[in-house]
N, C-alpha and C positions, 0 to 999 in steps of 0.2 A: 380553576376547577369549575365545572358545567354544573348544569343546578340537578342533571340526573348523578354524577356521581357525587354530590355533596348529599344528595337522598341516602344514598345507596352506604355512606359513609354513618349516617346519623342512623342509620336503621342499625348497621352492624355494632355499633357501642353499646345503642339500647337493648337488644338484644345478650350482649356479654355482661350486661348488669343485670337482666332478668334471669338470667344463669345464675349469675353470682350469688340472687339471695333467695333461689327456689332451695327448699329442703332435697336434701341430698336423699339416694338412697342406699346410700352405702353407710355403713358404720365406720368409728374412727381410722380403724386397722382396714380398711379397704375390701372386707365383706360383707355384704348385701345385707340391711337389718329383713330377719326371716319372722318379727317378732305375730304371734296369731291375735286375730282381731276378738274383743272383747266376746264372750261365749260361756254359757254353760255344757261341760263337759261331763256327761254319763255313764260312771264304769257301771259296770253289774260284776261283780266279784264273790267267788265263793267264800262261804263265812270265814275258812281258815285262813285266808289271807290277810284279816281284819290281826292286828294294827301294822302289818306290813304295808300294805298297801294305803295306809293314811299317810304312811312317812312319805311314799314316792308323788303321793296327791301334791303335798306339800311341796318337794323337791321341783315338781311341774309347773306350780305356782309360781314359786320363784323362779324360774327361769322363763314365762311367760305371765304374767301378770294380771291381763286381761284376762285369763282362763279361771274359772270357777270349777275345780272338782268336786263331784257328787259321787260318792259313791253308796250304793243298795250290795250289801252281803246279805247272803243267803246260800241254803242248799243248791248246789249246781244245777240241781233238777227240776228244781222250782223255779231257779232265775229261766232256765232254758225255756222252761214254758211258759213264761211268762215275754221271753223276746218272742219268740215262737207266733204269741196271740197279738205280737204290735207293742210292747211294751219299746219305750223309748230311749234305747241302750244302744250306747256309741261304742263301749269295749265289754268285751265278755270275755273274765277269766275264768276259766272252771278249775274243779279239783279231779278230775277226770276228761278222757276223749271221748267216752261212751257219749255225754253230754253235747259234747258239741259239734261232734260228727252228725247228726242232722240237720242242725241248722246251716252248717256247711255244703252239707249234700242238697239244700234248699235254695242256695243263693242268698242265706239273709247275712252272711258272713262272709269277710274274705279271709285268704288263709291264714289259718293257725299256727301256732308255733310256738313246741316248750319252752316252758321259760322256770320251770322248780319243778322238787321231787320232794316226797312227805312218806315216813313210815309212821305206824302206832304206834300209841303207849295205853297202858292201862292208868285210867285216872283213878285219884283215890282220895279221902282226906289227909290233908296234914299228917305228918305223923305215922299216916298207913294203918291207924286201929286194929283193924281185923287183920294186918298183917297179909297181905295179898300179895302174893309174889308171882305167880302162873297163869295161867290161861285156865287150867285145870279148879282156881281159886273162885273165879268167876261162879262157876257152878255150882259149888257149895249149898248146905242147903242155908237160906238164911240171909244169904248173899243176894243184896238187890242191885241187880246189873241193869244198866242202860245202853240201848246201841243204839245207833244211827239207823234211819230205816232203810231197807235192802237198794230203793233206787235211786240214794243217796251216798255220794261216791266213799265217803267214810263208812257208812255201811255196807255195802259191799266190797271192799278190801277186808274190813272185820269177822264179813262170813267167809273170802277168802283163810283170813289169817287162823278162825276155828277152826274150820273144814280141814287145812292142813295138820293142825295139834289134833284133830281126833276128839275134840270137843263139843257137848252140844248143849244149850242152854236155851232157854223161854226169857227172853227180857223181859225184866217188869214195864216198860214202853220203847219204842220204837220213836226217833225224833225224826226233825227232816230237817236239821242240819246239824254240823257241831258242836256249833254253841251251846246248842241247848241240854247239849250232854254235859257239857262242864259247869253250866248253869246247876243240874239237877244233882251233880257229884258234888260241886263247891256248897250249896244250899241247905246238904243233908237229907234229899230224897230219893238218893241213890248211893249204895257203898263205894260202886264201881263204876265206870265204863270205859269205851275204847275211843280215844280220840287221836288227833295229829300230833304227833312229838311238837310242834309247834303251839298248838292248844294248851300244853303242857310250859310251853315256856313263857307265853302269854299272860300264864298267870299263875307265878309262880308264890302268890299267896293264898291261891284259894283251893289250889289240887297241887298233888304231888305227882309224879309219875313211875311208872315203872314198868321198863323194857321187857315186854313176853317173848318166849321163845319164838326165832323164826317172823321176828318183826322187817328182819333185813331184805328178807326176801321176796315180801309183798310192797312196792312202793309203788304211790300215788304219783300221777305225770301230771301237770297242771298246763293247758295250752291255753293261751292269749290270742282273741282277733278280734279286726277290727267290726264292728257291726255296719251295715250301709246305711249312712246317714247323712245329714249335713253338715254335720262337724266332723269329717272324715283327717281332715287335716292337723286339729288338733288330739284326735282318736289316734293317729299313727303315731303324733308325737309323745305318748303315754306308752304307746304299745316298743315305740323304741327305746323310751327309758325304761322299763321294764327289762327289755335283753341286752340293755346296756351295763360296762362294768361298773359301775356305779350302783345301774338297782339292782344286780345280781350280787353286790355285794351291801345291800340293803337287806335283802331275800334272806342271805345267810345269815346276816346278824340277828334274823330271827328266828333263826332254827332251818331251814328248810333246805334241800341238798340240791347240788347242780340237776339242771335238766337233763 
């Protein structure tokens, strides 16, 4: 053997052993590891999704590791304007489309996509004290109701859902989200208010609830998108377990109806 092919031989071994013990990129089973690099991950979620969406935070976690989820609940219409002005939000779920149709119409989103549906209930104490069965109970005199404020999407399905019964009432406050409704029913500074059937199952020690007529027919559409960001990659990977059957059957176990 010539001293170029004795080269040309020692080159080709050393090389099949630097092969040998570079890290692989494949996984055991012969698919690519897809796993996301270490990162802080930003939903902005509407308050009713709160503890839904802690369980799928989690579920994300563990399936990527290096991901940190944050999530900020709030009023859809507060979060909106609050991505709106630069706020630093990688997924944006709302509790309505009213909400998120401009930031889509802006480019600060890509597309959306239902992912739950939500009717009312009437919240109340324990027990149901004053006995509130109606829509019509609300108004009473005496009876201190709470609603959600009008351009907040539980507030406006509520004025929906009166405007239909023929109902008209003065809330003793107007909130700008949820929460703060069941906050003020569960605490004793309200007899009443209208929340998310899921609100209602959230916390099912501190309010009780109860089905008003033609609750069925007024339902909340919740859309999921991604916000433009740098963590876009791990933003879709939330936004597809989300409509995945895993967190749609997450979704459900806390009350909330297909999209």
């Amino acid at each position: 053997m010539t001293r170029l092919p004795q080269a040309l031989a020692v080159l080709a071994v050393l090389a099949l052993a630097i092969t040998g013990c570079a890290p692989s990129n494949a996984s055991d089973n012969g698919e690519p590891n897809v796993g996301l690099e270490p990162q802080t991950l930003s939903v902005y979620a509407a308050a009713s999704l709160n503890p839904a969406f802690d369980e799928l935070a989690t579920l994300l976690e563990e399936e990527h590791p290096a991901v940190d989820v944050q999530i900020t609940y709030d009023g859809s219409s507060t979060l909106a304007t609050q991505i709106a002005a630069g706020a630093p939000a990688d997924v944006f779920a709302s509790a309505d489309q009213k909400n998120m149709q401009p930031l889509s119409d802006d480019g600060l989103t890509g597309p959306a996509t239902l992912f739950a549906g939500n009717t009312l209930r009437i919240a109340v104490a324990p027990g149901n004290p004053l006995k509130i069965s109606n829509l019509e109970d609300l108004a009473r005199p005496g009876v201190i109701t709470v609603l959600c404020a009008a351009q907040v999407p539980c507030g406006a399905a509520s004025a929906t859902l009166l405007a239909n019964a023929g109902v008209t009432l003065v809330p003793a406050s107007e909130e700008q989200n949820v929460t703060a409704v069941v906050t003020k029913v569960a605490g004793g500074e309200a007899d009443a208010g209208l929340v998310y059937a899921t609100d209602v199952a959230a916390n099912p020690d501190r309010v009780q609830g109860v089905t008003p007529a033609g609750a069925g027919a007024v339902v909340g559409h919740y859309p999921i998108a991604v916000v433009g960001s740098a963590h876009a990659a791990a933003a879709q990977a939330f936004v597809d377990l989300v409509l995945s059957p895993a967190g749609q059957a997450v979704l459900a176990a806390h009350g909330f109806l297909a999209p």
